[in-house]
C-alpha positions in Angstrom: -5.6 -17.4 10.3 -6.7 -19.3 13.2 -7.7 -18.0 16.3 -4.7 -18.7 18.4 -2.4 -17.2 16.2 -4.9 -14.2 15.3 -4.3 -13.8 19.6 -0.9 -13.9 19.4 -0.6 -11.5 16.9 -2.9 -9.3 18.8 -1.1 -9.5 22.2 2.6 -8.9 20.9 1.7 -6.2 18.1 3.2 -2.5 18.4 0.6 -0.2 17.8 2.0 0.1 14.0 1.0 -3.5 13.5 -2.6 -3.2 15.1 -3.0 -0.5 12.6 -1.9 -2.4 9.6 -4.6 -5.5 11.0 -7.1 -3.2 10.6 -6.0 -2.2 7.1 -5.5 -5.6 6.2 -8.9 -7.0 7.5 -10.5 -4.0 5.4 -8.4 -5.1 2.3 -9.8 -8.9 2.7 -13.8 -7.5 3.2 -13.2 -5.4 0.1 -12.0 -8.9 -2.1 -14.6 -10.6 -0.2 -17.1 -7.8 -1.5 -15.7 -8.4 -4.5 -16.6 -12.1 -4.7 -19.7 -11.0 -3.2 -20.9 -8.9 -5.9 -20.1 -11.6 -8.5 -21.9 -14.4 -6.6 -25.4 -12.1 -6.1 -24.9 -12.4 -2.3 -25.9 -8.8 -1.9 -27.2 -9.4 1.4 -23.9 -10.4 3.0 -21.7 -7.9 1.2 -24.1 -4.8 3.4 -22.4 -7.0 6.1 -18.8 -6.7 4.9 -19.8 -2.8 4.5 -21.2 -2.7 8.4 -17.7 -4.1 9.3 -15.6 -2.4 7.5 -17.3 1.0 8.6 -16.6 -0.1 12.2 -13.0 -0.7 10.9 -12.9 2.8 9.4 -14.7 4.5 12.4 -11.9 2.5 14.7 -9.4 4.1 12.3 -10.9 7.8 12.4 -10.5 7.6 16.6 -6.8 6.5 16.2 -6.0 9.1 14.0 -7.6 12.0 15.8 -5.4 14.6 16.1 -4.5 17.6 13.9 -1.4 16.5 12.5 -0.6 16.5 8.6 -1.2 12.6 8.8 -4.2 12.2 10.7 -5.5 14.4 8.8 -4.9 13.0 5.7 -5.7 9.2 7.1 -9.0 10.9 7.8 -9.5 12.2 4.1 -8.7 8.4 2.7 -11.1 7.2 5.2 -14.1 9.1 4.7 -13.3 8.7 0.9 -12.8 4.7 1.3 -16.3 4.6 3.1 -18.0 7.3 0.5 -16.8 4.2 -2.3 -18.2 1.1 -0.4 -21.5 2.8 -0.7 -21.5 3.6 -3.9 -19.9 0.3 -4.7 -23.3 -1.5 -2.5 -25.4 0.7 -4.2 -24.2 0.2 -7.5 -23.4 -3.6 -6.9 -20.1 -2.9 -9.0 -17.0 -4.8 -8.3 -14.6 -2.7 -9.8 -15.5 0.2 -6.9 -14.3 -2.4 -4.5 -11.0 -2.9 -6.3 -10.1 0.9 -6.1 -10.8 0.6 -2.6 -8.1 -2.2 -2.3 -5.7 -0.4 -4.9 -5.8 2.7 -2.0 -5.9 0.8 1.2 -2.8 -2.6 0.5 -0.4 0.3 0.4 -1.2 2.0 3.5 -1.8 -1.4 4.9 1.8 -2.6 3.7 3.8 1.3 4.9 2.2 0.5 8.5 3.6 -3.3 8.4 6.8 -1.4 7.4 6.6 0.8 10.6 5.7 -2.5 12.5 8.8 -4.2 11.8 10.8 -0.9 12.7 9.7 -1.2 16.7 9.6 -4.1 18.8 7.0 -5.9 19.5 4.4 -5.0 22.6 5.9 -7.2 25.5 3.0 -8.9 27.0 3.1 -9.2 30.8 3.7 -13.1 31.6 4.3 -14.1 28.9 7.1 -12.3 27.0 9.2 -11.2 30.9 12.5 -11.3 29.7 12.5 -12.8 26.2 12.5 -10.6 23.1 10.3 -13.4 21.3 6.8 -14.6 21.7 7.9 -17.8 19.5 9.3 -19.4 23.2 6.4 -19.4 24.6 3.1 -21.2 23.8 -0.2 -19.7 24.1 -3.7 -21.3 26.3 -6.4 -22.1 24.0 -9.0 -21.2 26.3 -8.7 -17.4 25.9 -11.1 -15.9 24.6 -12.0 -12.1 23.0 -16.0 -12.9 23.5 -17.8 -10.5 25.3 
């Protein structure tokens, strides 16, 4: 995905969606891991790990609160991370591919709630349409720091 759609994705995603992103973008370390692991790269698979526990941490402050899901989000979370360590330690692919059997289908049920809402209207550039797909955005925005 290249950056300018990756931005509109971003800008007109529900909070559903932004959700799913993240558990996509953990799904596509974990095969990256995987590839990882195979190829020796051990070095850039710690990496992968680093980011992915910023994913998860990202993911533990959305789902703060005490209801039944949250809750439960948490428990896959902390279990998800507890995995990627042993799978680094361990240097064992098949770790990483339980990690993506548990995390494509929450990724997929928050894509599902995604689709149920409309998308995040962006101010200036959405006023009035109910599609981003009219408009065109710059290429000189930018999420760097």
């Amino acid at each position: 995905m290249d950056k300018v759609e990756l931005e509109r994705k971003i800008s007109t995603a529900n909070d559903w969606g932004l959700i799913a992103m993240l558990f996509n973008r953990l799904v596509d370390n974990f095969k990256k891991s995987i590839s990882l692991i195979k190829d020796q790269d051990y070095g850039k698979v710690e990496e992968l790990n680093n980011h992915s526990r910023a994913i998860l941490t990202e993911l533990l402050v959305q789902f703060s609160g005490d209801d039944e899901i949250s809750l439960s989000l948490r428990e896959v979370n902390l279990y998800i991370n507890k995995l990627m360590t042993e799978g680094e330690i361990k240097r064992d692919p098949s770790i990483y591919e339980s990690c993506v059997k548990i995390i494509a289908p929450l990724s997929e049920g928050f894509r599902e709630l995604e689709l149920k809402e409309k998308p995040k209207a962006v101010t200036g550039l959405t006023y009035g349409k109910d599609h981003l797909d009219e408009h065109i955005l710059k290429t000189n925005r930018s999420f760097e720091g």
